[in-house]
Legacy VTK file of the C-alpha trace (Angstrom):
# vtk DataFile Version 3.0
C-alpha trace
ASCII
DATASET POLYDATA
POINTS 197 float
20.434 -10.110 6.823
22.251 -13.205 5.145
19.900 -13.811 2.393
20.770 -9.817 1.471
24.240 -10.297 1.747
23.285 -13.380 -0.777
21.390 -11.578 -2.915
23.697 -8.512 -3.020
26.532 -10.930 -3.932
24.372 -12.070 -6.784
23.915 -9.075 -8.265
27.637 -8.046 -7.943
28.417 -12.081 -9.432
25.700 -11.083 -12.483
27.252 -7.838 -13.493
30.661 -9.095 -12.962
29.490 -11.797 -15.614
27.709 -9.314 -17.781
30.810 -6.921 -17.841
32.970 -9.668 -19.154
30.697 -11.061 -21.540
30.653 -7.155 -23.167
34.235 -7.126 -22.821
34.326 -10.616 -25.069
32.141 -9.857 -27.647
33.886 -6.255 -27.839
36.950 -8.305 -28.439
35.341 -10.505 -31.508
33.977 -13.010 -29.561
30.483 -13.480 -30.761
29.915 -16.214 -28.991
30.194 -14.397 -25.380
26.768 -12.577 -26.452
25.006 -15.727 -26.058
25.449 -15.584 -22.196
23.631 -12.319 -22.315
20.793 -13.617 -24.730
20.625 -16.615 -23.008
20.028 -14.496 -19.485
18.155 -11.452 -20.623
15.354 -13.317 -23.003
13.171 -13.930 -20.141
13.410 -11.096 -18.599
12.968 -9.504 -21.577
9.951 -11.199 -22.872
7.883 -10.635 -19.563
8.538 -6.656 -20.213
7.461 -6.818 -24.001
4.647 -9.117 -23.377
3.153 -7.293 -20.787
4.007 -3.820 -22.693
2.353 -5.397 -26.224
0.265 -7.460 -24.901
1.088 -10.566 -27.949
3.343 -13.566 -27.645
4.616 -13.493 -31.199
4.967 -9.355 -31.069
6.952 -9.750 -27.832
8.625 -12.293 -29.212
9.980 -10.213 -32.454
10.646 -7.190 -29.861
12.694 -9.508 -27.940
15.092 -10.275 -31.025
15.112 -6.561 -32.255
16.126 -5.303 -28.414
19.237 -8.320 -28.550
20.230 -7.184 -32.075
19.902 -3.123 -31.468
21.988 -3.938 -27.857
24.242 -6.164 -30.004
25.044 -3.550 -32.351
25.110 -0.713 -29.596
27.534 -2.143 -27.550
30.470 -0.233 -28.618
28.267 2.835 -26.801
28.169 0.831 -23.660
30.758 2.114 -21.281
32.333 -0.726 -19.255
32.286 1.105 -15.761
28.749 1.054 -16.108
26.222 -1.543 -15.342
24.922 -3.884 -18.393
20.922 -4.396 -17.038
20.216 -0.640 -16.833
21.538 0.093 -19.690
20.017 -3.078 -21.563
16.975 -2.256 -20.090
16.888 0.990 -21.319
17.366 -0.349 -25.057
14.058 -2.150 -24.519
12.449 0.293 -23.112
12.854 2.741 -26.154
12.267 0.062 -28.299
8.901 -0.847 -26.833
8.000 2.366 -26.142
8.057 3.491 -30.291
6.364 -0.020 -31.233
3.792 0.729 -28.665
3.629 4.140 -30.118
2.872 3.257 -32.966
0.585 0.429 -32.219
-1.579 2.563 -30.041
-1.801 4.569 -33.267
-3.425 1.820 -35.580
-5.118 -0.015 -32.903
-4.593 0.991 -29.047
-2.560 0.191 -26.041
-3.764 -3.855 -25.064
-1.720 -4.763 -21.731
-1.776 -8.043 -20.370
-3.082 -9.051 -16.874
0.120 -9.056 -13.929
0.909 -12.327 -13.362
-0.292 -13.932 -16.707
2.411 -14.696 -19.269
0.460 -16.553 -21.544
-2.664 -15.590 -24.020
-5.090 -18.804 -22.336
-6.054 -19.500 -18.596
-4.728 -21.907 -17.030
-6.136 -25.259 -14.989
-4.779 -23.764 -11.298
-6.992 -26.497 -10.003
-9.251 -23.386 -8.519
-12.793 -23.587 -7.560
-14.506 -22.003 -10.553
-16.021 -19.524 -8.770
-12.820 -18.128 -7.457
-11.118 -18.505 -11.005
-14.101 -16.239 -12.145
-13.160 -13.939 -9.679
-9.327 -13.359 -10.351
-9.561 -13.528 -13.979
-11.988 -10.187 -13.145
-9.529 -9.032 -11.189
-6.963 -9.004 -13.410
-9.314 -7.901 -15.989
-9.640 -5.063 -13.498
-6.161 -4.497 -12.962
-4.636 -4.638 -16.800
-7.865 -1.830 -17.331
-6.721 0.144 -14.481
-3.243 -0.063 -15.212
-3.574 0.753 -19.034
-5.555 3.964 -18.061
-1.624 5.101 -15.869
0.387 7.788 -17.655
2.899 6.164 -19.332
5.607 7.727 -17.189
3.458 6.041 -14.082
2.829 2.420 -15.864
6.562 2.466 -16.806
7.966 3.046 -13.260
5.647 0.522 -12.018
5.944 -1.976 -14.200
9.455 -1.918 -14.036
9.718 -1.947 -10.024
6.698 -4.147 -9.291
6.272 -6.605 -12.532
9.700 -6.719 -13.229
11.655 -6.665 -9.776
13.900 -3.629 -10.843
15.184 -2.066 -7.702
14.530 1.668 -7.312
18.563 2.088 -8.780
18.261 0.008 -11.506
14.624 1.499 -12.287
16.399 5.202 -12.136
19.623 3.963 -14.267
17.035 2.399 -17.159
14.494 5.555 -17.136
17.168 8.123 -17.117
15.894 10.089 -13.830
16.699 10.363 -10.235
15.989 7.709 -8.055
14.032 10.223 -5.531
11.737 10.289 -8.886
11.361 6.800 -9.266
9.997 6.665 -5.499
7.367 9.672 -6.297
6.172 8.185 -9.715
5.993 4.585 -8.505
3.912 5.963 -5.004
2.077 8.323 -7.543
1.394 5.212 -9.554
0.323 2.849 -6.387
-1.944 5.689 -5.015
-3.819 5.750 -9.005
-4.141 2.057 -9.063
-6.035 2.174 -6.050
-8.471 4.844 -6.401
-9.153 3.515 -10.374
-9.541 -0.083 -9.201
-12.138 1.446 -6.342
-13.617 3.375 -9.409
-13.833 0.256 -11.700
-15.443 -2.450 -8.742
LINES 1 198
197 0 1 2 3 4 5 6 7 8 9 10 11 12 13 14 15 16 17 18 19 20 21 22 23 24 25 26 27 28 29 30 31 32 33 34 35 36 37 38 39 40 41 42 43 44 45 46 47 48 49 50 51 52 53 54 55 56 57 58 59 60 61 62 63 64 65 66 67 68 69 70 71 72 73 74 75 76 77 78 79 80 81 82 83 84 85 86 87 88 89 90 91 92 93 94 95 96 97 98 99 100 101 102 103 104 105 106 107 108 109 110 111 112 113 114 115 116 117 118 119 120 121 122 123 124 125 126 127 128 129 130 131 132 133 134 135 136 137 138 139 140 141 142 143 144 145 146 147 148 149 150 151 152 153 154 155 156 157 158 159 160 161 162 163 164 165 166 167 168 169 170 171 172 173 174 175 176 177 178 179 180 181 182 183 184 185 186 187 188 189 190 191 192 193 194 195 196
């Protein structure tokens, strides 16, 4: 109960911090932006990366998203909350460049829980390295094979640590929906990673 109360007060410390920091730069302050680049990049870069599937792409998305938020913000309206709305920015964003990616070339997503292009030394046996990289190998197949309106929900509640709110806020829908797309999503995994081993 007291680490929610914690982590509740967090959240309410973060937007509190995000709403002034949109109030500041709405004032001329450019400077107050860099609190939200310097908080958001991160975050950010794990959704591009794992949307695009390249460091340098992700990368590039990661600027455009800060610049196109940037230059949106006089559409942001202060009694709402900054991360859903940020979040949303990216999310159009990386859904046209993977769009039009998946045109030229096709959808690449990267394994859950890898953030980088090579392996690294985990200090594993390497028979049981063998093993996860398969199953992530597994997984990123599986998960590219989701409808995007599946793969979205769940990468944004389960990759990303949205809460179902947040998730609703950023995809435009009702959180009810979130809970049947994500469950939807879950159930799909399953049966295509039974399918794939």
């Amino acid at each position: 109960m007291e680490t929610e109360k914690r982590a509740s007060a967090d959240r309410e410390f973060e937007e509190a911090s995000d709403l002034l920091a949109v109030q500041e730069t709405l004032r001329g302050n450019r400077n107050a932006f860099a609190a939200i680049v310097q908080r958001y990049t991160p975050l950010l870069y794990s959704l591009a990366f794992r949307m695009l599937g390249h460091g340098e792409e992700a990368e590039e998305a990661v600027q455009e998203i800060l610049l196109r938020a940037f230059r949106g913000l006089e559409r942001f309206r202060l009694g709402s909350r900054f991360h859903p709305w940020l979040y949303t920015v990216a999310l159009n964003y990386l859904r046209t460049v993977a769009r039009h990616r998946h045109r030229r070339r096709g959808l690449r997503l990267v394994p859950l829980g890898e953030e980088t292009d090579a392996v690294t030394d985990r200090g594993e046996h390497p028979g049981t390295a063998l093993e996860r990289e398969d199953g992530e190998r597994l997984a990123r197949r599986a998960l590219a094979e989701l409808a995007p309106l599946y793969r979205e929900v769940f990468l944004l509640r389960e990759v990303e640590g949205l809460s179902v709110r947040d998730a609703a806020e950023t995809l435009g829908i009702p959180e009810g929906t979130v809970k049947v797309r994500l469950h939807r999503a879950r159930q799909e995994l399953a049966r295509r990673l039974a399918e794939l081993d």
